[in-house]
Every structure is written in C-alpha cells, then in structure tokens.
N, C-alpha and C positions, 0 to 999 in steps of 0.2 A: 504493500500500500504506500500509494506516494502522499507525506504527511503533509498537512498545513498550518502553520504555526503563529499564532498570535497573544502578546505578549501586551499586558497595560502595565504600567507602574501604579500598584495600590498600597504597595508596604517594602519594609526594610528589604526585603526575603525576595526580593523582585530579583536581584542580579542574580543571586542563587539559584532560583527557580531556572531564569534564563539558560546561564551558562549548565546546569544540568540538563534542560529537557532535549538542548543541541546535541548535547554528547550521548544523550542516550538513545538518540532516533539514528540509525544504520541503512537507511534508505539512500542508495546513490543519490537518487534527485533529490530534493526537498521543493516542493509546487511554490508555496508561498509562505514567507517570512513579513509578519507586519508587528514591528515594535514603537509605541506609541508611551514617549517617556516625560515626566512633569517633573517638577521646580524640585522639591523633594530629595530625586534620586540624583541630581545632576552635580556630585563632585569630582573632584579631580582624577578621583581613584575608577570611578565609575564611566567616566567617558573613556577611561582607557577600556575599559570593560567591552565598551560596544563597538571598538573597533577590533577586537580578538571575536565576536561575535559575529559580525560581519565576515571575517577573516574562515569561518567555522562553514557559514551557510553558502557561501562562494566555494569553496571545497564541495559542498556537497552538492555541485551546481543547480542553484536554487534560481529559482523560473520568475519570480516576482517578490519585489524588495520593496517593503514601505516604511520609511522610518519618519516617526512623528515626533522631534522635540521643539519642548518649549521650556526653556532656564530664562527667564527675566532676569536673575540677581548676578550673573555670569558672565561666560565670553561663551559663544557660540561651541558646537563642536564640530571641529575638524574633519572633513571628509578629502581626503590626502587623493590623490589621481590616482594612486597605486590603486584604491578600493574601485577604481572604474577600468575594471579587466576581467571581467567576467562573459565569457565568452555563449555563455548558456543564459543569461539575463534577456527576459524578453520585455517584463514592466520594471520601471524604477520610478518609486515617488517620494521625493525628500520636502519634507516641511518644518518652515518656521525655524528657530536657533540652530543652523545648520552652516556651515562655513565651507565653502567650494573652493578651490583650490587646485586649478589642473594646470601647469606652465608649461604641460606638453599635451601634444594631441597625446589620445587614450585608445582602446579597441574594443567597443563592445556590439559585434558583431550582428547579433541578435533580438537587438533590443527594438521594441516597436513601440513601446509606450515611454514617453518621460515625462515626469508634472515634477517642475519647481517653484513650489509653493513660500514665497515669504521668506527665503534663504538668502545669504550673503553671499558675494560672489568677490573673489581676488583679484584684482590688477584691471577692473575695471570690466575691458570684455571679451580679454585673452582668454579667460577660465571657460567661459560660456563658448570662446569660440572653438576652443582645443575641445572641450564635452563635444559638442556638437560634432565636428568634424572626423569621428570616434565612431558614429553611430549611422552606419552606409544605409540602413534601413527603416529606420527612423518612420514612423506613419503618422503616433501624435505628440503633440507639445502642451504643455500646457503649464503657461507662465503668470504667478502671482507677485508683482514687486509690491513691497512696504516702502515706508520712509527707513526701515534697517538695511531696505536693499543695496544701496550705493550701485554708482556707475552712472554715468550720465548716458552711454552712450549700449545701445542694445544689438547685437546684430546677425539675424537668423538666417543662415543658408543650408537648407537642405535638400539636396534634391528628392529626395524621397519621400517628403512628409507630405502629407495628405488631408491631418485637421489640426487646425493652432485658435489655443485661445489663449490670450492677454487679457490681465485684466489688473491695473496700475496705480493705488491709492496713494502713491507718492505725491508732491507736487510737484515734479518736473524737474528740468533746468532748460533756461531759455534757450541753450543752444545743445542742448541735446539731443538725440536721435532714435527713433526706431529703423529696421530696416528689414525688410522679409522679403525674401526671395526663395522662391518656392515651386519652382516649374510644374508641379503635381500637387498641389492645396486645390484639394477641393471643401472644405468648410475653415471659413475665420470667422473667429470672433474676438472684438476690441470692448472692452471696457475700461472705464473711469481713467484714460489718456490724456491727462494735463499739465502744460504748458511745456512740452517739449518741441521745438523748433520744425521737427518734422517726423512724420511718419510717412518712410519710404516703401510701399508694395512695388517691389521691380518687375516682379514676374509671373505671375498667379494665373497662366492662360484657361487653365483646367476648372476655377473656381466655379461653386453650384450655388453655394450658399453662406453668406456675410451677415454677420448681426454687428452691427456698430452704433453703440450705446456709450454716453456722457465722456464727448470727447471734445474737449475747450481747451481754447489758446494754443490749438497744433493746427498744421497748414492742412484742413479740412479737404480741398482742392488733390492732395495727391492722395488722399486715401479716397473719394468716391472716383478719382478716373483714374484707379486701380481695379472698379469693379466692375468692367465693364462686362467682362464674361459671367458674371452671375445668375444665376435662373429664380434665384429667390433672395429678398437684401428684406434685412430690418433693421429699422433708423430711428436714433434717439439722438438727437444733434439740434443745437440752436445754431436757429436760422440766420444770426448774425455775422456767422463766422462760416456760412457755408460758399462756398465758390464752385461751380461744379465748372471744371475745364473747356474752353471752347471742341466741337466735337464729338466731346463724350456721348456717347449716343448707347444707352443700354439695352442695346437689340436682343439679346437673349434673357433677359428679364422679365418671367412672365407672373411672378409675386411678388407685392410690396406691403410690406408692413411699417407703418409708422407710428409714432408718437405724439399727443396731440397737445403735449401739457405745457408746452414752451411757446415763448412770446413768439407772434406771428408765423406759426409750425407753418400756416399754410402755403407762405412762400415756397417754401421748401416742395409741399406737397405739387404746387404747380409746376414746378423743374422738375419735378420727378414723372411726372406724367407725360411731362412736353418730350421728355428723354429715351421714353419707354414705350415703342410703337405698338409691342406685341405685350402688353401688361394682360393678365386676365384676373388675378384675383387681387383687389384693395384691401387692406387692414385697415383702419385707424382706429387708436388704442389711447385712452385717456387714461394713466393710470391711479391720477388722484382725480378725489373729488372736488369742487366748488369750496368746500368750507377747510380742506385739509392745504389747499391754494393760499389762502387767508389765513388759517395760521402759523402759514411758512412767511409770508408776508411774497408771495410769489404769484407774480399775474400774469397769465398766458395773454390777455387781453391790454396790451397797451391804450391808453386813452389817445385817442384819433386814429386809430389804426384800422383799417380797414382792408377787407380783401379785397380786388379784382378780377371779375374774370377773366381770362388768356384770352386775347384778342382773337385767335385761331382756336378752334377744338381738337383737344389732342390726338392724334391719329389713334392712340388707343382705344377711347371713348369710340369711337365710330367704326372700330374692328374689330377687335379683341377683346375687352373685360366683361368677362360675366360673371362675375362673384363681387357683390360691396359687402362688408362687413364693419358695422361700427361698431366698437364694445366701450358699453359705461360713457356714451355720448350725452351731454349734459344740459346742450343744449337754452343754457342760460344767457348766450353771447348770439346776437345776430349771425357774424361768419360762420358761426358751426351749420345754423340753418342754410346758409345762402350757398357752402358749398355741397352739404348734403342733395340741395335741391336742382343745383348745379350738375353733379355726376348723374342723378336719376332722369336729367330733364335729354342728355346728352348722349349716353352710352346706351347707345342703340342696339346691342348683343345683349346688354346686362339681363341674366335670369333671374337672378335672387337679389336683394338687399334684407342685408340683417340687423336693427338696431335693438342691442341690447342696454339696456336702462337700471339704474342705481334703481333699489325700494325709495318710497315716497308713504313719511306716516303721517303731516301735515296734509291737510286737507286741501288749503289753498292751495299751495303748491302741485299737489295733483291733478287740480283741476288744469294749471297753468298747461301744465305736462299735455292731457286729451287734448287740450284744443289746440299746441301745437303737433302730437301726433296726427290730428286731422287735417291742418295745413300741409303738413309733410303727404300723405295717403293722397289730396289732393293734387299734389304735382303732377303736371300731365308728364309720363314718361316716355322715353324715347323709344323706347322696348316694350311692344304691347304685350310680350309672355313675361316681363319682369315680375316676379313674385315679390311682396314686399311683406315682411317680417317684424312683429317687434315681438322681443323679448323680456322678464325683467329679471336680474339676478337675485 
C-alpha cells in the first residue's frame, strides 16, 4: 500500500510522532507528504528537524509535498535548492514563513503542480527564476505574494504551463514588474495587482480563459491586449485606469463576465462589447449591495455621470449574444436601467435574459422594484423568442 501522510503540529510530541511515522513506513513510494507546522513548534532545533524530514520523504520518492509554516516571532525556514531535486515530485506546495533560496537552476523533472503561497524569495528573482527553469513540465502555478514577499521584480517563463494564478496583497513598487510568458496558458488568473509599473503577458496564444480582478495603478492597456485569444474573460477593473490598445479586437471571445460595483463600470462595458464581434453570453455581476456601497463610503454612481449609448450597435448585439445574465442588479441608479434596456432593445439573437434580484422586506421599496420590473418587461425587444426572467435570491 502506497501510504499518505499528514502531519499538524498540536503538541510537544509532534517532531517525534513525525520523524517516527517516516521511518516506520517501508513503502518505496510515499503518494503524499503534507506537514502543516505553527508558532509553537518552530525553534531552532526543530527546523533542523524538517529539513532531515524532507531529506527522508524525497528518499522514498514521495509524489506530493505540502509544507505549511507559519512562525510570526522568527526568521523564516530555509528551503536550500538542494531540497529541489527530486526527480519523482509531481505536486509541491510551500506556504507562508518559508524562505527560497535557489542561486542555481534545480531539476525537478516531474513536477506538474507548484503553489507558492506567501513565501520569501532570495536575491530578488534569481531564486524564482532558477525554480522555474528546473521544472520542463510545469502545467500549474500558482502564486500568492504578501508584503513578506520582497522583490520588486517577478518573472514567469514557462513553456509548458498551462494554468497561472496571481494573486498580490502587496502594495507594489512603482517601477516594478510582472512578466508571463507562457506559449501554452491556457487559464490566468490576476488578482489584487497594485501599483507595479507593468504587467507584461508576452505570449499567451493558446489562452481560453482570464479572470482579472482588482488590478490598480498597473498599465491596464498591456494586460487586456494580452487577451486577445481568450474565449471566456472576467473583469473587475476601474474604468479609470482602463486603456484597451488601439486594435485589440477580441474575436474569439465568446463570454464576458463583468463587475458592476465600480464608478462608471459601464464604460468599460461599452469597449468591451464594441471589441467582441462574436460575444454570446453577458454577465454583469454586482457584488455588493446599495447600503454595503455607503458604508464603505464607495459610489459606483459618480454625480453627473452619465452613460451613453455607442453611436454604432455592436456587431455582437446584432449577431451573436444570446444569453444576458444580471445577478443582484439593483437597479437604484438610472444607467443600470438604460443599459439593461439598451442590450434587450438591440440584441436581436438574444434568447434568454436573466435578472436576479436582492430580497426586498420594506414594502415601499418593493413596490419601487414591480413597477420598475414592469418598465423593464415592457421594452420592446429586439429578439421576438427573447425569454425574459427574473429571479430573487
């Protein structure tokens, strides 16, 4: 039986347990090793611990490696290059007080999964770059930075990876960098990317599917006309900071999911639609409500701001889209009506529209609601088999 072995730190008796249960399992492989260690166990005597531990499961070439610490009151622990040579490693996931250290490329043949979760890296983006360059086969990534992370500068080349998430609670540096080059990515996803100078996608021809969520003070402009290959994009981006490159034209984009909780989203929304000939399915996705806006002190509704419609009808609207979906549409703000009424009045394929709706236990209020559902129900649509939906959560 090939064993699996998972390891939490609850008491003293935790190293003991560990370094016994190693030695007493005789199975050549070992499937999966996940040791998940807190503040407690983490002295000096005991990280030495886990790297003879390590040293034990890599012997017994062990197939999937999860090591979980976290020491607040400390210095990280050491993960030396030496420990990245494992030829039989197919997942490795390091999180949190974890210190990388690679000053030479490594070899791990095998390896298809990596997540480096909140871990510290050496010499900036040598360590990341020698990991990487280690790993010929590489499929996923998936990268968490803190403000422990350091390094200004990030830089992904893999030919062989396939899905990458980012996701970066740091606040940046202004002249910093991301850069992914990836000739076989087929799914990204970006989260919380701010204020680093640029986020470079070089090469992503294969991509299907991008979700790019709260990404400010980076040159917005190179990451959407990075996606032009995508067949499916979801976007959470203020519209302030959006440029989409002259060109960019997302012909194979045939899903859009957006955001609706940010000042003026709809700009956004109308570049998006003007971009995307062959679109068939719309999202738009409010994810707060009206009072949880106000007590952030945060208004998607600037005062004088006002929508437009495109002068021209998007080639979509009039060939392609037949699915609108609204979820949690709130309906308080003129624009949300006028572009609702805008898409049903225009997309002349559309079959369905779905608008799902917050509860309502004010009665006024309710009432506000029906006789705007019935102005909506009202609009004459462009699509005589359009089904029109509402929903309430």
């Amino acid at each position: 039986m090939v064993p699996r072995l998972e390891f939490v730190s609850t008491s003293e008796r935790f190293a003991k347990n560990v370094g016994r249960s190693l030695l007493s399992h005789k199975a050549p492989v070992l499937e999966s090793l996940h040791m998940k260690i807190r503040n407690h166990e983490c002295d000096d005597i005991y990280l030495g611990d886990i790297g003879a531990w390590i040293g034990i499961a890599f012997a017994r070439h062990v197939r999937e490696f999860v090591l979980d610490v976290y020491n607040s009151f400390g210095e990280p622990l050491l993960f030396l290059s030496s420990l990245f040579c494992c030829d039989t490693l197919v997942t490795l996931k390091l999180k949190k007080s974890i210190y990388i250290d690679v000053p030479c490329p490594v070899s791990m043949k095998s390896l298809r999964i990596l997540h480096l979760e909140s871990v510290t890296y050496c010499k900036d983006n040598e360590s990341i770059c020698n990991l990487l360059s280690g790993c010929p086969n590489l499929e996923e990534l998936v990268v968490h930075r803190g403000d422990s992370s350091y390094g200004k500068n990030f830089v992904i080349v893999v030919p062989s990876l396939k899905r990458l998430s980012i996701n970066d609670s740091a606040s940046g540096w202004s002249d910093g960098r991301y850069v992914i080059n990836a000739p076989c990515l087929e799914y990204l996803k970006i989260e919380r990317l701010k204020g680093y100078e640029i986020c470079l996608i070089e090469n992503v021809p294969e991509l299907v599917e991008a979700n790019i969520r709260d990404v400010s003070k980076t040159s917005s402009e190179n990451i959407l006309g990075s996606l032009k290959s995508a067949k499916r994009l979801s976007l959470d981006l203020s519209t302030f900071e959006i440029k989409c490159p002259s060109g960019a034209i997302f012909y194979q984009l045939v899903c859009l999911e957006m955001y609706t909780h940010r000042a003026k989203w709809w700009n956004l929304l109308t570049l998006m639609l003007d971009s995307s000939p062959k679109l068939q399915v719309l999202k738009l996705v409010d994810c707060w409500s009206h009072e949880q806006h106000l007590d952030y002190g945060w208004n998607p509704y600037l005062v004088g701001e006002k929508w437009s419609e495109p002068k021209y009808v998007p080639q979509c609207l009039l060939s392609h889209l037949e699915a609108f979906v609204w979820t949690r549409c709130d309906w308080r703000k003129e624009e949300e009506r006028k572009v609702a009424a805008y898409i049903l009045r225009n997309a002349i394929r559309l079959k369905k529209a779905t608008f799902s709706i917050r509860p309502i236990e004010k009665l006024k209020e309710l009432e506000k609601r029906l006789e705007m559902l019935k102005v909506l129900n009202g609009v004459v649509r462009g699509s005589n088999s359009c089904q029109l939906v509402f929903e309430f959560e």
